[in-house]
FIDO-568792 format. One record per residue (C-alpha): residue in one letter; x, y, z. Coordinates in steps of 0.02 Angstrom, whole numbers, padded with zeros to 5 digits, always signed. Each point is the difference from the previous one (the first is absolute). Example, Ala and Ser with C-alpha at 12.3 -4.5 7.8 and 13.67 -1.06 7.14 Angstrom:
residues 2
A+00615-00225+00390S+00069+00172-00033
END
This chain:
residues 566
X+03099+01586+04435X+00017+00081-00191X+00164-00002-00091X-00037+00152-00080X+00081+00036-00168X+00084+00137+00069X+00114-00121+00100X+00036-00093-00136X+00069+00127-00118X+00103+00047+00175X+00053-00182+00009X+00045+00015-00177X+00119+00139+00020X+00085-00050+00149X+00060-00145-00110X+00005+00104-00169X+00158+00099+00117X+00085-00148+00068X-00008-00098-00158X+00075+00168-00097X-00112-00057-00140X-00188+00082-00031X-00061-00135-00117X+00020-00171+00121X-00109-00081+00084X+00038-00160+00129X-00174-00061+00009X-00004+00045+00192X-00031+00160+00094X-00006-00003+00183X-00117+00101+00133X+00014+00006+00188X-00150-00033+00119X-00080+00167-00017X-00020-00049-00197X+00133+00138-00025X+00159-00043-00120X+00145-00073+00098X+00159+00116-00042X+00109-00130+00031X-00053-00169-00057X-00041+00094-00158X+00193+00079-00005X+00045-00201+00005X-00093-00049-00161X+00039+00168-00090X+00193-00041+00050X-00025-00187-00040X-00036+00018-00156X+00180+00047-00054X+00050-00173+00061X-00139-00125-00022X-00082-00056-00152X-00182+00024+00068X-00101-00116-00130X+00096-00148+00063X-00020+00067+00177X-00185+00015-00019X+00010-00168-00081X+00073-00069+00149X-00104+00115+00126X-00162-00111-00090X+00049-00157+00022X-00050+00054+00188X-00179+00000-00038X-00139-00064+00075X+00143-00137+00076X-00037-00066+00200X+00142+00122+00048X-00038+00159-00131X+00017+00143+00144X+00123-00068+00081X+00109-00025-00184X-00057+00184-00051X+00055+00090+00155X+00174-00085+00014X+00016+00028-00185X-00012+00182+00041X+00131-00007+00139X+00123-00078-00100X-00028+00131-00134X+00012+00148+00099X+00179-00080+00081X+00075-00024-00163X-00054+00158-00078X+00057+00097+00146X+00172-00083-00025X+00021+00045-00168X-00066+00178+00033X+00082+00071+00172X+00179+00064-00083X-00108+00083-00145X-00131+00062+00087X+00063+00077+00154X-00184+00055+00075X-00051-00171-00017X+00072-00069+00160X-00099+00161+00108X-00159-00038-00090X+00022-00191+00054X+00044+00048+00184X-00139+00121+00015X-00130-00130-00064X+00092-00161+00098X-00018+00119+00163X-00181+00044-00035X-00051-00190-00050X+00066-00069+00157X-00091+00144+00127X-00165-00046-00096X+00021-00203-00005X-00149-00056+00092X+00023-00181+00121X-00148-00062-00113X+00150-00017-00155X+00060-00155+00110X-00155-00089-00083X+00108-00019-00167X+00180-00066-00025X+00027+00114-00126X-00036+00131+00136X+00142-00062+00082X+00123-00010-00124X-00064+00204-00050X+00020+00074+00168X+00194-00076+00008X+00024+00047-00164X-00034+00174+00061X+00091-00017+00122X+00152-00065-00087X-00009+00159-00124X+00038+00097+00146X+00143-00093+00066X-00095-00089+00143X-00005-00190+00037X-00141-00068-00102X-00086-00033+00203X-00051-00169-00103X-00017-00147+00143X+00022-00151-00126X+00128-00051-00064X-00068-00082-00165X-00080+00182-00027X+00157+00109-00007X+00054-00114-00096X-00137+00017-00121X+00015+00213+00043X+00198-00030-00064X-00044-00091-00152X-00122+00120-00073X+00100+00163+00052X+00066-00047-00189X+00176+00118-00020X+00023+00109-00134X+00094-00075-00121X-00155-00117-00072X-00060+00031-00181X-00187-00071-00034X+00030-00171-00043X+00107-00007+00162X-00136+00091+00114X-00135-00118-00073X+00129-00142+00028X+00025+00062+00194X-00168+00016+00041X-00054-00148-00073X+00099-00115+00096X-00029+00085+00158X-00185-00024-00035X+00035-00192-00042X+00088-00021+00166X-00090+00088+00132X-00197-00012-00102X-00061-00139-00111X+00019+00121-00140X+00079-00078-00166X+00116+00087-00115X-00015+00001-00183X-00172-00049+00026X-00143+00133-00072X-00171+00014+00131X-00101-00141-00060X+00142-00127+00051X+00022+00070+00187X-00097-00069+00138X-00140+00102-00009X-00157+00091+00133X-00132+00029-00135X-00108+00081+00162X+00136+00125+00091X-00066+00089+00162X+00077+00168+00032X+00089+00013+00150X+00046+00179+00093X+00188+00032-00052X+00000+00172-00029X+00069+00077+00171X-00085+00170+00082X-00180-00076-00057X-00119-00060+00151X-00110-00146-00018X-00162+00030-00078X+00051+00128-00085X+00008-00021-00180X+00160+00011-00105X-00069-00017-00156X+00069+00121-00151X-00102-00020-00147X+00129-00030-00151X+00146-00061+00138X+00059-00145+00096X+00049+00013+00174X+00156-00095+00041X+00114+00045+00173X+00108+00121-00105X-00152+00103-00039X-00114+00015-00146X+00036-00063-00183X-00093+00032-00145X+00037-00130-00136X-00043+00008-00171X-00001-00188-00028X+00082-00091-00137X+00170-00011-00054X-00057+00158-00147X+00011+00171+00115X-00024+00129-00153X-00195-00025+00056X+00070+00086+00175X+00057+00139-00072X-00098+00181+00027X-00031+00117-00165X+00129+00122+00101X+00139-00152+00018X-00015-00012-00214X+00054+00182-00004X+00106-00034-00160X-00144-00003-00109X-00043+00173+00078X+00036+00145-00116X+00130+00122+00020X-00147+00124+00022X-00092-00113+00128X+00151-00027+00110X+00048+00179+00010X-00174+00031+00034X+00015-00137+00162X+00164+00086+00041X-00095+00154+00030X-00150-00073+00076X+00114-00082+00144X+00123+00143+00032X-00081+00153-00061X-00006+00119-00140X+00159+00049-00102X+00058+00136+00030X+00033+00048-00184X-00074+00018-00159X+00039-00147-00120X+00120+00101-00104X+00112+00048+00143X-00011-00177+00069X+00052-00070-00188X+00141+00109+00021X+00039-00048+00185X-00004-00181-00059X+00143+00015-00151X+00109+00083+00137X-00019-00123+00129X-00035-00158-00054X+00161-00030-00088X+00128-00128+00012X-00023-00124+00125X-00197+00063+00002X-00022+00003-00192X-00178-00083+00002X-00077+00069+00180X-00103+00129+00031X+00006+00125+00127X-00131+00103+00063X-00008+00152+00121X-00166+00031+00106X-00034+00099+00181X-00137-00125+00032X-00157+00093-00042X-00112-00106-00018X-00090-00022-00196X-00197+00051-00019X-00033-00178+00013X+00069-00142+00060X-00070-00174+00041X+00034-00173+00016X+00170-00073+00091X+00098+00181-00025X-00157+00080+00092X+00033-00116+00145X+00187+00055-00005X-00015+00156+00004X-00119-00004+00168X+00143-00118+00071X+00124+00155-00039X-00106+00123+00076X-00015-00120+00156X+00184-00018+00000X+00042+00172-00017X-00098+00030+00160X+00086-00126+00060X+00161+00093-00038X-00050+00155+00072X-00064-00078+00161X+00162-00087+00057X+00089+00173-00054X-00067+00135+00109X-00026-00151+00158X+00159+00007+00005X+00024+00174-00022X+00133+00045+00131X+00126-00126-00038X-00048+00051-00191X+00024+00177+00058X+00172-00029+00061X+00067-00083-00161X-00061+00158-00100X+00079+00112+00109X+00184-00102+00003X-00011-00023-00188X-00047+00177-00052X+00161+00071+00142X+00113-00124-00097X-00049+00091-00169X+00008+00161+00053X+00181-00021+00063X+00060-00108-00150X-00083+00156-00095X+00095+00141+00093X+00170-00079+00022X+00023-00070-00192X-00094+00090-00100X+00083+00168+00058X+00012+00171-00124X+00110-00027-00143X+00109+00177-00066X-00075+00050-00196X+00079+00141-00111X-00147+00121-00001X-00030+00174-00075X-00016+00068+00192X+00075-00053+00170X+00179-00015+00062X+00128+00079-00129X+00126-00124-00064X+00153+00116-00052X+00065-00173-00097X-00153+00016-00104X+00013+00170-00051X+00091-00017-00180X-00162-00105-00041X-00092+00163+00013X+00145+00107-00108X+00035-00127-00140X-00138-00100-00014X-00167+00094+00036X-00013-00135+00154X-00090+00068+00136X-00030-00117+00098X+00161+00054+00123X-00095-00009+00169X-00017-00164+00125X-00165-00028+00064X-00021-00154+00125X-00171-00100-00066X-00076-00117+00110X-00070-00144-00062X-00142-00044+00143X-00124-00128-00017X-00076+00055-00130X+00131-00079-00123X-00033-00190+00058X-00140-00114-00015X-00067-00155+00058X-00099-00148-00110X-00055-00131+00133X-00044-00164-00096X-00083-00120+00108X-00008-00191-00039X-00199-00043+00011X+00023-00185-00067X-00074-00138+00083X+00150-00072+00086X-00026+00180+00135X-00173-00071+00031X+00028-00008+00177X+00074+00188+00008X-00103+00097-00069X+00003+00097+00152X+00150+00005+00029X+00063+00052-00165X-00147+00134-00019X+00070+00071+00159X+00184+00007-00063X-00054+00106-00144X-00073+00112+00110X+00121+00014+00092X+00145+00057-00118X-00148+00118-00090X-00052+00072+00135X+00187+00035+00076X+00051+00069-00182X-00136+00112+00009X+00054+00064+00167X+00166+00038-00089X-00082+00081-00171X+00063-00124-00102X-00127-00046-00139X-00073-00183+00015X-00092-00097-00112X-00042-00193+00041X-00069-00144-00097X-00040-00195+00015X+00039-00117-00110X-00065-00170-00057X-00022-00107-00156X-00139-00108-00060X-00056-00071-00170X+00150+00074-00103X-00032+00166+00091X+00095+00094+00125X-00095+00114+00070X+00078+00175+00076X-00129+00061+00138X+00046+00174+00051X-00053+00035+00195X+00051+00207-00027X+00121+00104-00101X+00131+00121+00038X-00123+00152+00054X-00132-00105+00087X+00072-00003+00177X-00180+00019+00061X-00024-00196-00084X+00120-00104+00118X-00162-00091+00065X-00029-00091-00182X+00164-00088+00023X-00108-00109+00124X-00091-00043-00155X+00155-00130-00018X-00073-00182-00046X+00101-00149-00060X-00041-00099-00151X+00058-00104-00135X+00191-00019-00079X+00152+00154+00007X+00104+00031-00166X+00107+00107+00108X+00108+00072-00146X-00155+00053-00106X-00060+00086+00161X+00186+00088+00019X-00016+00029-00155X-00140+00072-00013X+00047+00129+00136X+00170+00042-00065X-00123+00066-00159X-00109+00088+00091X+00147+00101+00104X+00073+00043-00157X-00112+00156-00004X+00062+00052+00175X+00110+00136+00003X+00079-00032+00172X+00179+00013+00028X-00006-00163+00107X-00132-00153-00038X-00015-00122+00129X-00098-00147-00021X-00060-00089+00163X-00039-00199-00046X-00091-00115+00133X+00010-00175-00092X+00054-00161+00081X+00085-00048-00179X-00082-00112-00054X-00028+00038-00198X-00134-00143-00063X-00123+00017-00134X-00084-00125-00121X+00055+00109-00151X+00127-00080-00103X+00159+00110-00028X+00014+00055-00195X+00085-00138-00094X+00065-00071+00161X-00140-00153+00023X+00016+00023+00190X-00117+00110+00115X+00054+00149+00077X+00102-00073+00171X+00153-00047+00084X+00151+00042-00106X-00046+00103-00151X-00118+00093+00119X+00136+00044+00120X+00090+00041-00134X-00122+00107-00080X-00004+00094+00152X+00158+00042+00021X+00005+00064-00180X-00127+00111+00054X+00073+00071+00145X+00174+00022-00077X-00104+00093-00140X-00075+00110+00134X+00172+00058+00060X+00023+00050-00152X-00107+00120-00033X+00015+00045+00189X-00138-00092+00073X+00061-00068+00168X-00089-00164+00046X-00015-00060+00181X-00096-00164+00050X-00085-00027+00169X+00004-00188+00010X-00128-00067+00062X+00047-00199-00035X+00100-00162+00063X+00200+00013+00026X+00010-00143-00147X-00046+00123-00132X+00141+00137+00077X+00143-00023-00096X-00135+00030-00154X-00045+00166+00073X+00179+00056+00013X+00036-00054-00183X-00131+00113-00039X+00000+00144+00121X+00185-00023+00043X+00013+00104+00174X-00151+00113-00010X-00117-00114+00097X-00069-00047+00177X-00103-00159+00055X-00164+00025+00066X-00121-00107+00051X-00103+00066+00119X-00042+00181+00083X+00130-00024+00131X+00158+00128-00024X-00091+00033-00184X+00039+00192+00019X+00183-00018+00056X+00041-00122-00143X-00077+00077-00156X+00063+00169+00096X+00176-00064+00016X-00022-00051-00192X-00060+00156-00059X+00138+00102+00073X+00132-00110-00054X-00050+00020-00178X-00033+00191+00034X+00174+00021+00027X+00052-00112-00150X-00093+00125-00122
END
């Protein structure tokens, strides 16, 4: 098989996200069996590298070869990696612990009997099974004891992980520590034997560029020097501004205005805690001409948003139902609060009270006239989170924007509904339909999930654009599991935008919003840990939802409780 470049560049993103920093490279990228990049194992050394210093890793990871037990020292370095890393990462990264599940489950329905050929099988198909909470199924007794011993915890830095390992090695192999290659009892002629599960015999493995191990497929730069590894896209700090923007466009689509307007757009939004970022507003038409790596993206959005629209309308009658239930709870919220208010008027009811207005001040305005307000005076901004950590929801989350457009429609209200993401100092504002297009709900299922989410810049950059609105009421709708986390430092705060000054920055935001009478109501869509964050920032006006299940009858009970708080 071909490891194409396009798979690398994907490899390199996947860890470009978890690492939360575009310009790193670990020296490793990892592929599954179909030559494809592993989403996981390549979310392990994008997170790792937060924790590990990865030129005395590789350092380490060398003194494995060409030694008498290389693959079997490689592919237990790799499992006590990934347990570590996923130790450090769980509380942080929420998502994390699904992805592992997901990929645990999968491993273990595809391990072939064959695997049983290597010890390092073994020790891989308990370690799966451990991730899920099952016995390890190991039968000896010296090997879960080897399994415990390189399940390395969390609380390792990379002289203790190197440490760990090493004497684990020592005890159960003949490997020495603090002893480079050249001094390790050596196998200058190495067969290859058949670890790589789902493969059947005579059938070659082979990846040109890659080494197969049981964990899958690594590609290894070699040396202890990775700056060779790196890809012209991974150096994109020596990109100009003008080349960048110009990528930005490539991979999401053209902006959608001119550069003046989007000069201006930028002083307005990227203030603050954004001072620095860019932000950039598209409705993913594609440029003239587009090739390389963003050419390939944008075929795996158009897959995706067929994807989308697929799982939609098969499940059209339960989808039916929630549109239905949601639109009746607007339409009552909408009759009982926002009932006709009494305004002095030149004609109408005569107010006796009123008439010395008329006499002694030329007022005539002595009538009451009852004014409804209708529908007409609210609308509705739904931002949707499109980073990567809703890669598995896409859709899901496409669907739930539906949803509440199409419902909101049904009740006149004016909709408009955008995705969100952030990548390479951008955040990029993809608009799915406006306020008048309620013939457009079907681009919605152009939803796809990439990069980082400066979730404040994205608020942000809503709360400008709705300052033109002239509605009475402005709702904004927000689907985000809040999560804020993106690689851009915040202005004169040496930190990147996350945990604390993110949340905080949020909440800013959404007490700013009240202000000017923007109401702001989240649809959360993440873990219970990161709750009492969401009601710091949302206080009362939000509902948890994680899946399609009741989706109507919460964000329906939300809606008309904040209805009736206008």
């Amino acid at each position: 098989m071909i490891l194409t470049e396009f798979e690398k560049k994907r490899a390199a993103n996947m860890i470009w996200n978890a690492a939360g920093n575009y310009n790193v490279s670990v020296g490793f990228r990892m592929y599954d069996d179909n030559a494809k990049a592993d989403l996981y194992w390549n979310t392990i050394l994008g997170s790792s590298y937060a924790h590990f210093d990865w030129k005395k890793l590789k350092e380490f990871y060398n003194t494995f070869h060409e030694t008498v037990g290389q693959g079997t020292y490689e592919a237990l370095f790799w499992i006590a990696l990934e347990n570590t890393t996923f130790e450090k990462e769980k509380d942080k990264r929420p998502g994390l612990l699904l992805l592992r599940t997901e990929y645990c489950k999968k491993k273990l329905r595809e391990f072939m009997p064959s695997i049983a050929e290597s010890r390092e099988g073994w020790i891989l198909e308990g370690h799966y099974k451990t991730s899920i909470g099952e016995d390890s199924g190991l039968p000896d007794l010296v090997d879960r004891k080897l399994l415990d011993e390189l399940e390395i915890p969390g609380d390792v830095d990379t002289e203790g992980f190197i440490k760990s390992l090493s004497s684990t090695l020592a005890k159960y192999f003949t490997y020495l520590p603090g002893v480079g290659a050249h001094g390790q009892k050596r196998k200058f002629k190495i067969p290859i034997p058949r670890l790589f599960f789902g493969k059947k015999a005579g059938v070659s493995s082979e990846i040109s560029g890659a080494k197969k191990l049981v964990v899958g497929y690594v590609e290894n730069q070699g040396g202890s020097d990775t700056s060779a590894f790196e890809t012209d896209s991974e150096k994109f700090n020596r990109v100009t501004e003008e080349g960048l923007r110009k990528y930005i466009s490539s991979y999401f689509g053209k902006s959608i205005y001119d550069d003046k307007t989007s000069e201006k757009i930028q002083r307005e939004c990227c203030t603050g805690n954004h001072l620095g970022t860019r932000i950039f507003f598209t409705r993913g038409e594609d440029e003239e001409k587009v090739t390389g790596f963003a050419a390939k993206m944008r075929k795996e959005m158009k897959k995706q948003h067929e994807k989308n629209e697929a799982a939609f309308f098969s499940n059209m009658k339960i989808n039916n139902a929630a549109i239905s239930e949601l639109t009746h709870r607007i339409k009552n919220a909408l009759l009982t609060q926002l009932e006709p208010t009494a305004v002095c008027s030149k004609t109408g009811k005569l107010k006796p009270s009123l008439v010395w207005k008329a006499l002694y001040l030329n007022n005539n305005k002595i009538f009451e006239k009852q004014i409804s307000e209708g529908s007409g005076n609210i609308s509705v901004d739904i931002l949707l989170d499109a980073s990567a950590s809703q890669i598995h929801r896409m859709d899901t989350v496409s669907a739930q924007g539906y949803i509440i457009a199409k419902a909101l429609d049904n009740c006149h209200v004016p909709v408009r509904v955008w995705g969100y993401s952030s990548m390479n100092g951008y955040t990029v504002m993809n608009l799915y339909r406006n306020y008048s297009e309620s013939s457009k709900n079907k681009e919605i299922f152009r939803f796809f999930t990439t990069g980082a989410n400066r979730d404040g810049l994205a608020l942000n950059a809503i709360l400008c654009q709705m300052r033109e609105n002239t509605a009475t009421h402005r709702v904004v709708i927000w689907l985000t599991d809040v999560k804020p986390n993106d690689i851009m430092e915040v202005s004169q705060k040496s930190t990147n935008y996350s945990g604390d000054i993110a949340i905080e920055d949020m909440t800013e935001l959404v007490h700013r919003a009240k202000l000017e009478n923007i109401y702001v109501l989240c649809a959360f869509t993440g873990d219970d840990a990161d709750i009492p964050n969401v009601q710091k920032i949302f206080g009362r006006s939000f509902v948890k939802v994680k899946s399609l299940d009741n989706f109507a009858s919460l964000v329906g009970d939300m809606i008309q409780a904040e209805i009736r708080r206008m």
